[in-house]
FIKETOR-652247 format. One record per residue (C-alpha): residue number from 1; residue in three letters; chain; y negated, z negated, x. Coordinates in steps of 0.25 Angstrom, whole numbers, plus 5000, padded with zeros to 4 digits. Each point is the difference from the previous one (the first is absolute). Layout:
nr:NUM | rest:Ala | kette:A | py:Y | pz:Z | px:X
...
This chain:
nr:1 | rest:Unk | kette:A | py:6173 | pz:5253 | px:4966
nr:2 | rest:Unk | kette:A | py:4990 | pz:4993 | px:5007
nr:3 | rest:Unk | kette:A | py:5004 | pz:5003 | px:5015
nr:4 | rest:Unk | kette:A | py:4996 | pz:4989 | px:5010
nr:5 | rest:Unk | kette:A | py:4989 | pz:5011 | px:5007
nr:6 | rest:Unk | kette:A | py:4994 | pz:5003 | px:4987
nr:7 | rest:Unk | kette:A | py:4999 | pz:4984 | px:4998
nr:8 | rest:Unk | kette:A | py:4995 | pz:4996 | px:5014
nr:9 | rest:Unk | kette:A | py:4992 | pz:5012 | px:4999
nr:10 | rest:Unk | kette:A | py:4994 | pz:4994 | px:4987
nr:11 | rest:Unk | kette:A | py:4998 | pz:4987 | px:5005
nr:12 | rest:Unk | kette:A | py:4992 | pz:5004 | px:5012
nr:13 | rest:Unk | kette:A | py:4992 | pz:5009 | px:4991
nr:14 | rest:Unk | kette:A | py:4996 | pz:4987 | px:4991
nr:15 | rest:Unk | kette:A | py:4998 | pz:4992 | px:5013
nr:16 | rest:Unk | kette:A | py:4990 | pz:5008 | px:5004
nr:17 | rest:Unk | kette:A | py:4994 | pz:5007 | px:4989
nr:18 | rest:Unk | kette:A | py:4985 | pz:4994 | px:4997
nr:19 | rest:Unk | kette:A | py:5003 | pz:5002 | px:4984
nr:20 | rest:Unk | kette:A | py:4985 | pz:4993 | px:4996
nr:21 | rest:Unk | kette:A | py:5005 | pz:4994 | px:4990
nr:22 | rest:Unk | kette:A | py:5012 | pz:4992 | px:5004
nr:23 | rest:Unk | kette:A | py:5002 | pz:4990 | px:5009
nr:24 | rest:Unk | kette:A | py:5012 | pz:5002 | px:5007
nr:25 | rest:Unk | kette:A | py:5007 | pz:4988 | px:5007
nr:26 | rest:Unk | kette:A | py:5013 | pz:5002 | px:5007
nr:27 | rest:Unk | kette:A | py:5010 | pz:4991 | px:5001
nr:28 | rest:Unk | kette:A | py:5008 | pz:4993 | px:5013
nr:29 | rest:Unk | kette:A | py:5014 | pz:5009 | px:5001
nr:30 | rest:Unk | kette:A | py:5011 | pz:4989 | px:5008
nr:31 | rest:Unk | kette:A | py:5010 | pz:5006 | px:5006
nr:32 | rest:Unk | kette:A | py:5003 | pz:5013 | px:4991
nr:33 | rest:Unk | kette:A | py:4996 | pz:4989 | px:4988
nr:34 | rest:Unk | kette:A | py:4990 | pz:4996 | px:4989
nr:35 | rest:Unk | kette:A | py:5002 | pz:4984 | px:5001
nr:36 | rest:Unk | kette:A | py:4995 | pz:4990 | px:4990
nr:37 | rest:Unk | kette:A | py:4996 | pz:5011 | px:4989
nr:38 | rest:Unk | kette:A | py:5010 | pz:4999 | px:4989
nr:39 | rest:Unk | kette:A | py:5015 | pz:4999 | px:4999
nr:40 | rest:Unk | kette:A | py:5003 | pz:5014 | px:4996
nr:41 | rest:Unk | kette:A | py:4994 | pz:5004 | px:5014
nr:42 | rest:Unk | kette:A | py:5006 | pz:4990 | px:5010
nr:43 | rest:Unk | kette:A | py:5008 | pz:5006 | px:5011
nr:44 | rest:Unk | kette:A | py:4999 | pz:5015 | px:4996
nr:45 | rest:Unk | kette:A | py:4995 | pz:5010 | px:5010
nr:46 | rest:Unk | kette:A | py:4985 | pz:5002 | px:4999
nr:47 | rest:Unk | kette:A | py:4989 | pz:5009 | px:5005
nr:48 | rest:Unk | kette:A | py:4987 | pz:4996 | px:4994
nr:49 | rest:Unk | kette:A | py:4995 | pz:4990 | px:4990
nr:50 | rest:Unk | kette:A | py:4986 | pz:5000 | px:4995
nr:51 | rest:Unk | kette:A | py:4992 | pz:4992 | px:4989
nr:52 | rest:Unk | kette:A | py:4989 | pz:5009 | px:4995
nr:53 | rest:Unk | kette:A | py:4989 | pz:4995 | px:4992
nr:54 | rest:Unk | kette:A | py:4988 | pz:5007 | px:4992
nr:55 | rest:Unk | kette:A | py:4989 | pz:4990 | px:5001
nr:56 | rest:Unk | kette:A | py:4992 | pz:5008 | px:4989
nr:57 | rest:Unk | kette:A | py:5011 | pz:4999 | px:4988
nr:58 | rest:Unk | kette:A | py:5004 | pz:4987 | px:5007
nr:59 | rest:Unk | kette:A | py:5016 | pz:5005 | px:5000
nr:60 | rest:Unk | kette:A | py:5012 | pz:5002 | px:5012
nr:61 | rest:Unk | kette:A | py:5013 | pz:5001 | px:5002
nr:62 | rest:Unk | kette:A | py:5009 | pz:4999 | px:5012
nr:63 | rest:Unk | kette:A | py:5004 | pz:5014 | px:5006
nr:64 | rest:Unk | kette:A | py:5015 | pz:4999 | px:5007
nr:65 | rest:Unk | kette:A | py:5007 | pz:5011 | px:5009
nr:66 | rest:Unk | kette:A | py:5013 | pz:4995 | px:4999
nr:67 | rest:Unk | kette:A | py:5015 | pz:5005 | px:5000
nr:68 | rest:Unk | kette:A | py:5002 | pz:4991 | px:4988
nr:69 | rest:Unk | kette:A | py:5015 | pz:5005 | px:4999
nr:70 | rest:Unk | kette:A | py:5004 | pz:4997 | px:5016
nr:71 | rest:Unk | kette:A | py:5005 | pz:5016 | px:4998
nr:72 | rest:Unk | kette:A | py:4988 | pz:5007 | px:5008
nr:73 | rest:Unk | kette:A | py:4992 | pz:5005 | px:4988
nr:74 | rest:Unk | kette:A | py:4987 | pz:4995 | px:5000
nr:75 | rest:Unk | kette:A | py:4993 | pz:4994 | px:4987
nr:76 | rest:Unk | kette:A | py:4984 | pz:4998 | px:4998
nr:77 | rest:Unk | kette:A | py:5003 | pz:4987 | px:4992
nr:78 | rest:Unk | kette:A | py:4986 | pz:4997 | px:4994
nr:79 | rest:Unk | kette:A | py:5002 | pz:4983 | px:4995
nr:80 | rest:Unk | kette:A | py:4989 | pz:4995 | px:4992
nr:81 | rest:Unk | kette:A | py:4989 | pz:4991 | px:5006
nr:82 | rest:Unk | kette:A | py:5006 | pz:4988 | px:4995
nr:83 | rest:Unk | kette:A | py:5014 | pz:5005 | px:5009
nr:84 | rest:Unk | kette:A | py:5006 | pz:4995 | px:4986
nr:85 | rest:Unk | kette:A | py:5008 | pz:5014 | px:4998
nr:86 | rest:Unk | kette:A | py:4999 | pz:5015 | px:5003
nr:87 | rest:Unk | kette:A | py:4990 | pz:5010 | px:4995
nr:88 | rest:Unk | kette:A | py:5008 | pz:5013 | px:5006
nr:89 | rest:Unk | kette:A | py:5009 | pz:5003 | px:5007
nr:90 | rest:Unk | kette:A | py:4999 | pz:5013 | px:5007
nr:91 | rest:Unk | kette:A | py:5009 | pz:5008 | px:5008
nr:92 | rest:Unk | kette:A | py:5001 | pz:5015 | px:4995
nr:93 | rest:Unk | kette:A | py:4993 | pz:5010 | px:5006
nr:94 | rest:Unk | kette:A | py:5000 | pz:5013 | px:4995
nr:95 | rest:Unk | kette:A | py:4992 | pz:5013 | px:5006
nr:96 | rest:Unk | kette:A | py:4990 | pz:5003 | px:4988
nr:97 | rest:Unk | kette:A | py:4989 | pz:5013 | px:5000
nr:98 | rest:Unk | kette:A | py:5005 | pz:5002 | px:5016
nr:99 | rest:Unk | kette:A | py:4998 | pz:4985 | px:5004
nr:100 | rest:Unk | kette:A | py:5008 | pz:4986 | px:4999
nr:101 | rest:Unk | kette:A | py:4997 | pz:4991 | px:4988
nr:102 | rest:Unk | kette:A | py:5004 | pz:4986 | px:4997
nr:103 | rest:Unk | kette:A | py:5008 | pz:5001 | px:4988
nr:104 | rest:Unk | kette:A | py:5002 | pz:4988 | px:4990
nr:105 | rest:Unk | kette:A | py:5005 | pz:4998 | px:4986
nr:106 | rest:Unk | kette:A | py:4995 | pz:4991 | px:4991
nr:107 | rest:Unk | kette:A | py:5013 | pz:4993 | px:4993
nr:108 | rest:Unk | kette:A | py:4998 | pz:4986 | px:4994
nr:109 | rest:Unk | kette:A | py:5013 | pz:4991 | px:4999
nr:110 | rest:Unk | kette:A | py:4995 | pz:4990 | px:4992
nr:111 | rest:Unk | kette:A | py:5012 | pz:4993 | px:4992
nr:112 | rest:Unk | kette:A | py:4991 | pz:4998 | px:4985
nr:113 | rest:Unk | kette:A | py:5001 | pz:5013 | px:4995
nr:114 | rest:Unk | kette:A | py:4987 | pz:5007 | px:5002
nr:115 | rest:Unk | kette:A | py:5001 | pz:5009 | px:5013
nr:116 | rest:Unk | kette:A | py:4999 | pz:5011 | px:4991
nr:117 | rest:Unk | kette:A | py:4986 | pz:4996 | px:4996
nr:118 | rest:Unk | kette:A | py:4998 | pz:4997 | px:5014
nr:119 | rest:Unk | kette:A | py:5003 | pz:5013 | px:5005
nr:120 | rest:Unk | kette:A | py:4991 | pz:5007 | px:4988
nr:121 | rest:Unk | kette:A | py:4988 | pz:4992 | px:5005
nr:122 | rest:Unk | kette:A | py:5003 | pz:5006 | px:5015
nr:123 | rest:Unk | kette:A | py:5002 | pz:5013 | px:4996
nr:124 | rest:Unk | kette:A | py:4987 | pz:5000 | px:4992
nr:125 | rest:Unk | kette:A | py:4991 | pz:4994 | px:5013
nr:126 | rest:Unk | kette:A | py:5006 | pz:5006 | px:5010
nr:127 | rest:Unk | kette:A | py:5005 | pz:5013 | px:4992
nr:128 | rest:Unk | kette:A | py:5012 | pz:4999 | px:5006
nr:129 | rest:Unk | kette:A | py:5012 | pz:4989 | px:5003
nr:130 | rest:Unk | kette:A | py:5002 | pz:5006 | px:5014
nr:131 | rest:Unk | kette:A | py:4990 | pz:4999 | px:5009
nr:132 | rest:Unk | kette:A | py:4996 | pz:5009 | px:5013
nr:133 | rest:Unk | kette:A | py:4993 | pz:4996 | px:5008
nr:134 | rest:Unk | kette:A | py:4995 | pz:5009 | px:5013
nr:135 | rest:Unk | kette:A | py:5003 | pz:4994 | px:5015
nr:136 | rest:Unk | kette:A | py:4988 | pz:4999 | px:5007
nr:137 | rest:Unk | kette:A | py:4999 | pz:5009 | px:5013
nr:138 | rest:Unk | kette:A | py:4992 | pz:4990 | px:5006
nr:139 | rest:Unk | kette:A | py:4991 | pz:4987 | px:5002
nr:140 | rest:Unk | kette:A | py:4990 | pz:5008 | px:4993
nr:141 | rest:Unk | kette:A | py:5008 | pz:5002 | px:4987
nr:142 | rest:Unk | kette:A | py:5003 | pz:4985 | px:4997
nr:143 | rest:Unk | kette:A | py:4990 | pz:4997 | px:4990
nr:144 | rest:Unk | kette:A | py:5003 | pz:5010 | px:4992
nr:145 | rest:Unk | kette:A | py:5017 | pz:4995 | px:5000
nr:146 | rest:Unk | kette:A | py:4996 | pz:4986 | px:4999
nr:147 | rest:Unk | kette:A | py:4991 | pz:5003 | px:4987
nr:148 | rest:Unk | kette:A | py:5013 | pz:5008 | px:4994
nr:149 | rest:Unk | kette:A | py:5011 | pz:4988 | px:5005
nr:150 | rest:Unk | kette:A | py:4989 | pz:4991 | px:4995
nr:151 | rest:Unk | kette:A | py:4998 | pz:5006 | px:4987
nr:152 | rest:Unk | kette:A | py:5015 | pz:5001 | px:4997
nr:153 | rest:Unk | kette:A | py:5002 | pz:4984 | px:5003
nr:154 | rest:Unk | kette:A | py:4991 | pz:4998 | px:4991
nr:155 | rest:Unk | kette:A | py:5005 | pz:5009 | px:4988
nr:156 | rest:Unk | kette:A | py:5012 | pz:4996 | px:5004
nr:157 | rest:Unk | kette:A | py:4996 | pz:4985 | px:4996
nr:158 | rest:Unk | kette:A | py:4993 | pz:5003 | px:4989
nr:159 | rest:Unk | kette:A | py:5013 | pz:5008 | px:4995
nr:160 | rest:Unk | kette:A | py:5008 | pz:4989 | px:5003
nr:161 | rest:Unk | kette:A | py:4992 | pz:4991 | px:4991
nr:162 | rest:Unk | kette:A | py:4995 | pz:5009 | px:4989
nr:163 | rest:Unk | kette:A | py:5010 | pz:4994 | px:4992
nr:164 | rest:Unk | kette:A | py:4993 | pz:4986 | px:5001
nr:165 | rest:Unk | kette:A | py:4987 | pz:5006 | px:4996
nr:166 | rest:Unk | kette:A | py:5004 | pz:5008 | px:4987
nr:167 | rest:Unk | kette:A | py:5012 | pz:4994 | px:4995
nr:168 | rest:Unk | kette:A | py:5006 | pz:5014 | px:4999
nr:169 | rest:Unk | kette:A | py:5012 | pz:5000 | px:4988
């Protein structure tokens, strides 16, 4: 589980990281809270909130520490730039060649039939459908996380959407 330490922890390490390629805005916390973002957020205890952009490939997403379930675990909740739906949500963290990783599997839930395709089409970018990915130890670290969390939005979507592409029977 994703321990409210390790999440504020995370959040101070994007804050302050000087990752070249992004640019990291942070988001005004009121009272415990993320206001005005999105319905699936309104009222929950909140740490941190950032929307972080890649000006070179011209794509972001919103990076929420939030306890998403009001039980004290922590989720990295990843919402598309658009704030139209989730990317990941992430909250496992298991120790991984003697250091904590961010652990994520890809399950699609679509109701038409294909997730199996979907997953086939992960499984061959990424090489897996679970994901690890490797907690940074600090602001120094960031660029590398946010090009893995970035890269598994993004084949993530692509996943999502392979069906559309391919009219896969």
């Amino acid at each position: 589980m994703l321990e409210k330490e390790q999440a504020s922890f995370l959040a101070n390490c994007i804050e302050t990281s000087k990752a070249p390629a992004y640019e990291i805005k942070k988001l005004e916390i009121i009272n415990g809270c993320l206001p005005k973002f999105h319905q699936w957020t309104k009222g929950k205890p909140t740490i941190a909130a950032f929307e972080i952009t890649r000006p070179d490939n011209d794509s972001g997403y919103y990076f929420v520490f939030i306890d998403w379930h009001r039980n004290d675990n922590y989720y990295l909740v990843i919402y598309a730039h658009d704030r139209s739906t989730t990317c990941a949500e992430i909250r496992q963290i298991q120790e991984i060649d003697g250091g904590p990783h961010l652990v994520w599997t890809y399950q699609p839930l679509k109701r038409d039939g294909k997730n199996q395709q979907r997953k086939a089409y992960f499984k061959q970018m990424f090489g897996a459908t679970i994901i690890q990915i490797k907690l940074p130890s600090s602001a120094l670290e960031i660029d590398v996380f946010l090009d893995q969390l970035f890269k598994l939005c993004q084949n993530r979507i692509k996943a999502d959407q392979i069906v559309e592409v391919f009219e896969i029977e």
